[in-house]
N, C-alpha and C positions, 0 to 999 in steps of 0.2 A: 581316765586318770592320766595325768600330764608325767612328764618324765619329772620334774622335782618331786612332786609326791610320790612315786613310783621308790627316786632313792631318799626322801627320808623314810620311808615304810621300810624299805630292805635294811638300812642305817639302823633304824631303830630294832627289827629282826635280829641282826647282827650283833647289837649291843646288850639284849634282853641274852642272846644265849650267852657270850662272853662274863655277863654277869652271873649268872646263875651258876657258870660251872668251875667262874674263880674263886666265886664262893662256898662251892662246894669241895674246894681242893684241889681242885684239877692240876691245876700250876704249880702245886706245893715243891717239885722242884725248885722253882724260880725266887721260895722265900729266902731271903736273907738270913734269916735268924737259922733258918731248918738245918740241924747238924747233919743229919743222916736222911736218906734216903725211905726210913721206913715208912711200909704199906700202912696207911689208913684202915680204920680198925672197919673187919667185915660187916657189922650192924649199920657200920654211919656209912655206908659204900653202895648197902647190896640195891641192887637194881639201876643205880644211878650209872658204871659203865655201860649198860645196854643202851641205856639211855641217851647218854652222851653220845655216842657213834649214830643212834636213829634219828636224832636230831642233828649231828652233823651231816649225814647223808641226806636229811629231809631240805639242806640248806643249801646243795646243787654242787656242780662238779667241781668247783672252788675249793669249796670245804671240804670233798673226798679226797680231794689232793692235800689238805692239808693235815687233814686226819692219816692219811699213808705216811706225812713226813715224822707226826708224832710217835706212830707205831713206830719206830727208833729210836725215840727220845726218851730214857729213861730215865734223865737228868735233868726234863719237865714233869712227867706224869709217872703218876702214882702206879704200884705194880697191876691192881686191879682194873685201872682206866688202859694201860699198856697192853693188857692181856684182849680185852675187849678190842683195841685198835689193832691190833693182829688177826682176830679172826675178822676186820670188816671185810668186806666184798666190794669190790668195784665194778660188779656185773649188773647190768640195768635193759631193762627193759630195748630190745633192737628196735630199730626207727623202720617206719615201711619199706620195700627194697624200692617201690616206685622214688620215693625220696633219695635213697640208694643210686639208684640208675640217675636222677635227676642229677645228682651232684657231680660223678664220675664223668657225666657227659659234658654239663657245664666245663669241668675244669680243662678236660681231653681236648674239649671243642670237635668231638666227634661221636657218633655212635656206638654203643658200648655193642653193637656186633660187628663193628668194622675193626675193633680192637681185639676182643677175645675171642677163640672160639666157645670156649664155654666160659661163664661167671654165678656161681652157687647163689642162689638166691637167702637161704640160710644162712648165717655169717656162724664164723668158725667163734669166734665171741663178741661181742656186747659190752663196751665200759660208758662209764662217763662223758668222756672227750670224741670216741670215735669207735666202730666198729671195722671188724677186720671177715672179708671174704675171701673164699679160694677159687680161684679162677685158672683158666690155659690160656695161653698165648695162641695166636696163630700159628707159630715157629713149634706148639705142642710144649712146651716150656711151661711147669706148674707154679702159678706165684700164687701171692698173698698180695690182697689189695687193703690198704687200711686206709679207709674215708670218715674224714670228720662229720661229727653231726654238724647239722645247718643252725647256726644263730647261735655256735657254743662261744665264737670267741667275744661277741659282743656284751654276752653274761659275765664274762670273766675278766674283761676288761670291765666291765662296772661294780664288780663284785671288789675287785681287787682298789681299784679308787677308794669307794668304801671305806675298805682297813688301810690304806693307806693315808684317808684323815685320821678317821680315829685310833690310828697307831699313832701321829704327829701329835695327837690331842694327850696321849697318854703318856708318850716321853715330854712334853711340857709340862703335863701336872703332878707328878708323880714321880718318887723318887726309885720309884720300880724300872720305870719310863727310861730316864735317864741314864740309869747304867746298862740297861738291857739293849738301847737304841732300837725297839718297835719296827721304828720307820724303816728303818736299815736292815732290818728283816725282811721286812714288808718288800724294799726297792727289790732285795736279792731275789727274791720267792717271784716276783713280778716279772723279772727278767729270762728267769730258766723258766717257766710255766710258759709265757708268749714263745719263747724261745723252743720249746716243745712243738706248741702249734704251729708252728712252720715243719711243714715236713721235707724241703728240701734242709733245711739245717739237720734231720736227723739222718737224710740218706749220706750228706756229708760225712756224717758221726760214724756210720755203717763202713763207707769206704776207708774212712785214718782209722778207722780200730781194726778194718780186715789187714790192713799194712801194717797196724802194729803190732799185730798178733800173728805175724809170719814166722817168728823166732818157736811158736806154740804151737805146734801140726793140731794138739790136742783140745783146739780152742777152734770155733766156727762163728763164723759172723756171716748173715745170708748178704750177700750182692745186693743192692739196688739195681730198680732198672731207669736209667733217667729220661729215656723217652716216655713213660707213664708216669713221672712221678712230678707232682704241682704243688702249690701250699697247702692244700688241703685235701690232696691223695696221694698216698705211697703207695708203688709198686716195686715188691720187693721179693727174692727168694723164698719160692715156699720150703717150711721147716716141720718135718715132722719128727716125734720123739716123746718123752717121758719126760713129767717134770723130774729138776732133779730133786724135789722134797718127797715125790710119789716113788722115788727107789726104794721099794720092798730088800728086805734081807734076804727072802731068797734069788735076788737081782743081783747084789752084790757079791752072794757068796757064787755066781755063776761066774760074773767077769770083774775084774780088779780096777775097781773106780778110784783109788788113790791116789795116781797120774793124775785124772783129772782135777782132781779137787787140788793137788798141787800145783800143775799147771793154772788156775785161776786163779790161785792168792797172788803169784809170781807175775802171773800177765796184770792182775788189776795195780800191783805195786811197781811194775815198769808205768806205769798208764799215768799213776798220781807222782812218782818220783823222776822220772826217765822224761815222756811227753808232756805232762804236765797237766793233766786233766783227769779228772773225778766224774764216773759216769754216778748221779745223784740218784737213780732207782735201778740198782744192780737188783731188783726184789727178786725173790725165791721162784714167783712165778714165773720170770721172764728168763730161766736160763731149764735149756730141755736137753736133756743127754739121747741123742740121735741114737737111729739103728745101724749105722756103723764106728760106734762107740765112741763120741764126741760129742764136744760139751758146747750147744750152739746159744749166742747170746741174741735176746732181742731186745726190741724196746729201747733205742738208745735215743731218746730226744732229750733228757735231763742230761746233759754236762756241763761242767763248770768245770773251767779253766784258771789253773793255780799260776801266778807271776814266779818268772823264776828265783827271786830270793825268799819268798814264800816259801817255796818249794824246799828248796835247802834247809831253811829253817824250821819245815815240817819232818824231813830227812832225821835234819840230827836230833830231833825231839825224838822223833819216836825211837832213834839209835839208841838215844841215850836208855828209853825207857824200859827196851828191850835186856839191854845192857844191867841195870838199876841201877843206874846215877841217877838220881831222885836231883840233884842240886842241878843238874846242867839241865833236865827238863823243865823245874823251873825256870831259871835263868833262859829257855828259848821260849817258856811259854808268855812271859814278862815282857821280853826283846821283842814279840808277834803281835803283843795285845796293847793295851790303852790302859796305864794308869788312872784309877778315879783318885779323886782329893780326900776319899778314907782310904785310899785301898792300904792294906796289911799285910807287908810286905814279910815280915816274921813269920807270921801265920801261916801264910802262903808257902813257904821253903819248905818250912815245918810238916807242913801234912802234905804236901807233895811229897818230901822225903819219907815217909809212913809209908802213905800210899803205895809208889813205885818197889820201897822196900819188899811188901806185903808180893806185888806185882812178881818181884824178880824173885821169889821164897818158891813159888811156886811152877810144875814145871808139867807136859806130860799130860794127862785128862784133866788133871785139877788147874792146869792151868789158867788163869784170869782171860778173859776176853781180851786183845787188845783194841776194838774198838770200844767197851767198855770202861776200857782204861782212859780212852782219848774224849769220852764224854763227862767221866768222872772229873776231869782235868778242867773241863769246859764250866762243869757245876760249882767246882770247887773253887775257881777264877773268881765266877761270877761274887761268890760268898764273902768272898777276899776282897772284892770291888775293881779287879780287873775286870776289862770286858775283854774278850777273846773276839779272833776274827773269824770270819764264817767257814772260812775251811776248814778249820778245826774240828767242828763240827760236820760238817759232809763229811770229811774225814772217818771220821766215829762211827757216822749211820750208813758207810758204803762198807766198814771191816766188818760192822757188825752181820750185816745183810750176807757178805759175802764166806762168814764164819759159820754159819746157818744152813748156807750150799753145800759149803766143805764139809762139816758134820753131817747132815746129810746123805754127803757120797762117802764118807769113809771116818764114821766114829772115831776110830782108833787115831785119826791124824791128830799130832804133837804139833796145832797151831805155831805156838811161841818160837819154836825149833824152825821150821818154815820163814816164818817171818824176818829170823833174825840172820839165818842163811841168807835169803837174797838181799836184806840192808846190809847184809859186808860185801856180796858181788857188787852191787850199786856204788855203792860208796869207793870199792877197789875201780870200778870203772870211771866216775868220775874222776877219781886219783890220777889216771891215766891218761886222761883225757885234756887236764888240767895241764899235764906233762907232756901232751903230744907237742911237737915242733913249731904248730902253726898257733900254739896258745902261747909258749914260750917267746915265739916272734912277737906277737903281740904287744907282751908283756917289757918285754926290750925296747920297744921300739918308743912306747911310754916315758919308759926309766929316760932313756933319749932325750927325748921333749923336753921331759922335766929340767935334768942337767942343763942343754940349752939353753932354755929361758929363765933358768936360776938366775943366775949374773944381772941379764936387763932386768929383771923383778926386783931385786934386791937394790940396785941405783936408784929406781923409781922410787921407792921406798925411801930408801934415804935422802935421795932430792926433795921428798915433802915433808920429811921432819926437817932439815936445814931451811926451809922457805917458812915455816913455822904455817903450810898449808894442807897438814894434816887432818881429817876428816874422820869421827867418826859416827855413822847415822844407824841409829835403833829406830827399827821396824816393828810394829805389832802396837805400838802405844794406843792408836784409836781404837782398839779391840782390847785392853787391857781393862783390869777390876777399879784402875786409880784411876781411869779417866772417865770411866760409871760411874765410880762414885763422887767424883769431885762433879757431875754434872746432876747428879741425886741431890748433893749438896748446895748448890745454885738455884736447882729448883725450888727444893723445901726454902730457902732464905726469898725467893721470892714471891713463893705463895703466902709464906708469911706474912710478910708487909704487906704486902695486898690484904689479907685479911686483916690484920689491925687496923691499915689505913680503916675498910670500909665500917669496923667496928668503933671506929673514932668518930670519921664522918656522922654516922647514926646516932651515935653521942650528944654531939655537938646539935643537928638536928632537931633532938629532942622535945626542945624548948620552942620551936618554931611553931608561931600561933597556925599562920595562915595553910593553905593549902590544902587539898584533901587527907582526911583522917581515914584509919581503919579501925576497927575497935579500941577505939579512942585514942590512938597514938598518931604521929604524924606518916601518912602513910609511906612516902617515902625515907624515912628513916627507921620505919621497921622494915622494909623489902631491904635497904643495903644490912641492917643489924642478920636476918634471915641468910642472906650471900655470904656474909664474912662468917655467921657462924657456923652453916654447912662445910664454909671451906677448911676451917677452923677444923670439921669432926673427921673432913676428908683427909685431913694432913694426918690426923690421930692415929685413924684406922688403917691407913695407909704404912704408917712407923711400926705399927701395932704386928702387922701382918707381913710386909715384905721385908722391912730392914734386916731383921734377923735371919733371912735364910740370903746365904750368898749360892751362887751360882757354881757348881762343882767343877773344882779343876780337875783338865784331864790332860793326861802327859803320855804322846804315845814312845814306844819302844827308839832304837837306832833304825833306820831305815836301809 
């Protein structure tokens, strides 16, 4: 089988599942119309989320990856399809250790007994992407070796191509497409995924979070070792410990895990506010509460990295929402996103201001999720016909992940209370910081400039209104709707003449004795009557179908 048939077979695979289970609801998040969020009724559902997930997983480690980003998204899928993507497994079958040994040497460019003294033939787990063994150094030093399968990145880079057409095919046909931006999905998800499989970018991730997390004694990140560690092996601190979702209550009522679970919302909200990065699978599995009583994180190859006015503007979103000013987390969620040419700018205040209301009512165990709140936000954007940027959403599914650990270690913890404690340290720091002397300097030094160069700007200025050589040039015309359609317009007028001409010609024709005939007319003047009348039906069906849908304006925020 040649490589194009190979990916239209995968294409077509790809397409047949997409369809069946947007048909089936799956997306019901993502309708326009859909007010609320409710579960799909259990007769039209039952068996269909098991189904979903073993056909995602029967579709390879692409699609486990993307089925783990959904298990977060409860502002695409349905309660019953959410539940089912929670309990997947991304445990699979280990690869032979011969293969094992095979790869670790390749990368080493040495003998896997000239490196370890011992290397566990058994791997400590089995995913998708890559398998993780425990091994000794020669120096007696116990690591963790995690080696990618062989031939995964070339599936995933084909897999991901793939949805990357038929994501472009769907924001051009569809008006689902369009406001959702697919493709834009697709580039993001494309990026942190490749970006994963480099395992030197995650032992990077390992070292800036061990230093970020120096303020935390109560927070552990294992070392990297960088003489072992290549694109496609990491050697890394071995970790041993208790999940923190596998903390039994009689575990907790032995030692007081409160600290931690505080210390984690505090360090993940320095991470996304402070340095400016979002680790994208904070999951439950990936963070183990050690035996001397600290909360070690793994698994860091998913980060995305927030721009700093991004960041700000994520800050005072969620300040506000903390807060319950419902109108100013609109107005940041609006300033962050992309105007569509319906979007419903009333509406949108309107039940954001509910929403958040609803948010801030409540305080204490009952209190609201807030990454639940910052997905609701993301749902309810879209409904409005804003499109929201993606951080917004990582955003959503790292509190949420991370709300899930902290319950976990310590039920009784007052999330919202947490939360909105270290957005006023944060906010007092940057306050601070803003005021420290060398920003101040800065700042002056600016104001400076400006005064300076007031004067000659303002002569220049007047020297071309006195020369009457004043200038002013608008930009964007070749890309505007007037000069589509003034060249829409040009065309149609001259496909028209064209067509009458050749409908006249054939006319005129008509009468003409000689020449070859076709069923009894002259032949050449029914082949031009045939030309001009096709073109004639093309210009029809053409008016018929494209004139009336314009192209959606989209207006992004202040930047």
């Amino acid at each position: 089988m040649t490589d194009t048939t190979r990916g239209l077979a995968r294409s077509a695979q790809i397409l047949r599942f997409l369809v069946k289970y947007r048909s089936a609801g799956v997306f019901t998040g993502l309708d326009l119309d859909a007010a609320s969020m409710e579960a799909v009724e259990d007769d039209a559902t039952e068996g269909q989320p098991e189904a979903f997930v073993d056909d995602l997983e029967a579709l390879g480690p692409t699609f486990i990856k993307i089925g783990q980003a959904l298990s977060t998204r409860p502002d695409m899928v349905p309660p019953p399809y959410l539940l089912a993507l929670e309990r997947m497994q991304d445990d699979c079958e280990p690869i032979p250790f011969d293969e094992v040994r095979e790869a670790v040497e390749d990368a080493l460019g040495t003998r896997l007994n000239k490196v370890f003294d011992q290397f566990d033939e058994v791997p400590l787990g089995s995913a998708s992407l890559a398998q993780v063994h425990r091994a000794t150094l020669r120096d007696g030093r116990m690591v963790a070796v995690k080696v990618q399968r062989p031939g995964i990145v070339d599936t995933i880079r084909d897999d991901l191509e793939t949805l990357a057409t038929l994501a472009s095919r769907v924001d051009g046909m569809t008006d689902l497409g369009r406001r959702m931006r697919f493709a834009d999905w697709v580039h993001e998800f494309r990026k942190t995924l490749l970006a994963e499989l480099d395992y030197r970018t995650e032992a990077e991730n390992l070292d800036r979070f061990n230093a970020h997390f120096a303020g935390y004694p109560e927070l552990f990140v294992p070392t990297p070792v960088w003489d072992l560690t290549r694109p496609r092996v990491l050697t890394m601190e071995l970790v041993t410990g208790t999940k923190a979702t596998d903390i039994t209550g009689l575990q907790r009522t032995e030692r007081d895990l409160g600290p931690l679970a505080t210390a984690l919302m505090r360090g993940y909200l320095d991470q996304v506010f402070v340095h400016g990065e979002i680790h994208a699978d904070p999951h439950p599995g990936n963070l183990l509460v050690t035996d001397d009583g600290r909360l070690a994180l793994l698994d860091l190859g998913m980060v995305a990295h927030v721009p700093p006015k991004q960041r700000e503007r994520l800050l005072k979103l969620l300040f506000a929402a903390v807060d319950g000013r419902g109108e100013q987390v609109a107005t940041e969620a609006v300033d962050m996103g992309t105007r569509l040419e319906d979007f419903d700018e009333e509406r949108y205040y309107r039940d954001v201001g509910q929403m958040v209301s609803r948010y801030a009512a409540r305080s204490g165990a009952q209190a609201q999720s807030e990454g639940r709140l910052m997905l609701e936000l993301v749902r309810l954007a879209t409904a409005c016909g804003l499109r929201t940027p993606p951080e917004m959403s990582l955003l959503g599914k790292t509190l949420l992940n991370l709300e899930s650990v902290a319950h976990a270690l310590d039920p009784e913890m007052d999330m919202k209370r947490v939360v909105e404690e270290h957005l006023d340290h944060v906010m007092r720091q940057r306050l601070r910081k803003s005021l420290s002397p060398a920003n101040l300097a800065s700042e002056l030094m600016e104001v400076q400039e400006l005064v300076r160069e007031a004067p000659r700007k303002v002569s220049d200025v007047l020297s071309l209104l006195a020369d009457n050589r004043m200038q002013v040039r608008v930009t964007g015309l070749e890309e505007s709707h007037l000069l589509e359609s003034l060249h829409k317009i040009a065309n149609r007028i001259s496909a028209g003449v064209v067509t009458a001409a050749l409908i006249l010609a054939s006319a005129m024709m008509m009468d003409h004795e000689g020449g070859p005939r076709l069923v009894g007319y002259p032949a050449i003047a029914l082949l031009l009557f045939l030309t001009g009348a096709g073109l004639g039906i093309a210009i029809v069906v053409s008016a018929l179908l494209g004139d009336r849908r314009a192209k959606p304006r989209e207006e992004r925020g202040p930047r």
